[in-house]
Residue, then its C-alpha position, 0 to 999 in steps of 0.5 A: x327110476x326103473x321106470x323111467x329106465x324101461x322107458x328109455x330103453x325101450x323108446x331107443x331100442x324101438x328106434x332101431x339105435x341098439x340096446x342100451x345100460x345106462x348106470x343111473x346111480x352115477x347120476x348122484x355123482x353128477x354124471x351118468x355112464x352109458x354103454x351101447x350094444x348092437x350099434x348099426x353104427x358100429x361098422x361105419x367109418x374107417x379103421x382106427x375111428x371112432x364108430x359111434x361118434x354119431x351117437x354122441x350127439x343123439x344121446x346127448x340130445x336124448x338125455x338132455x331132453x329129460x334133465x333141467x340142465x344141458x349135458x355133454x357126451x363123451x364117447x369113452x370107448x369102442x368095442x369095433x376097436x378091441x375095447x374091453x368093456x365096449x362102447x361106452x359114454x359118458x354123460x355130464x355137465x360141460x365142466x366135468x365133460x372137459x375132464x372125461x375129454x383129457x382123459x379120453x385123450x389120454x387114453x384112460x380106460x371107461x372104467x377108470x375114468x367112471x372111478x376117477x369121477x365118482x371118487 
């Protein structure tokens, strides 16, 4: 798997999209939580908004081209808007991307919300 990791990070930080952590071993769980730093999206949109909604649909794409099936990206928080633990995301299957959706509406922290998933 570190191959493949070195692989992904490089091709999306040569692509000038930020670096990226990306917590492979959720994958048994049946999802993967990414996390972005140095977004050049970060800045864009207005106060209080989600700045890298963008990257949602690229990382979906992304990731999705090297799995069999398709997968949802769920952005779970925003470092521009004082989250903690940064920009984060959630990838998953469309059912269990549902439930990251409700409790990101609820206002649950990524962490929680990985722990929540795994459990």
């Amino acid at each position: 798997m570190s191959e493949l990791d070195a692989l992904i990070r490089d091709l999306w930080d040569g692509c000038g999209l930020g670096e990226l952590e990306i917590e492979w071993a959720r994958g048994a769980s049946g999802f993967i939580p990414v996390r972005l730093k140095g977004s050049p999206m970060q800045d864009i949109g207005p106060s209080g908004h989600v700045g890298d909604d963008m990257f949602t649909g690229i990382l979906e794409g992304f990731f999705s081209h090297f799995c069999d099936g398709e997968l949802r990206c769920v952005q779970t928080g925003d470092a521009r808007l004082g989250d903690r633990e940064g920009t984060t995301f959630v990838l998953a299957p469309f059912d269990l991307a549902k439930r990251v959706e409700g409790m990101v509406a609820e206002r649950t922290r990524h962490g929680e919300i990985v722990a929540a998933l795994a459990a």
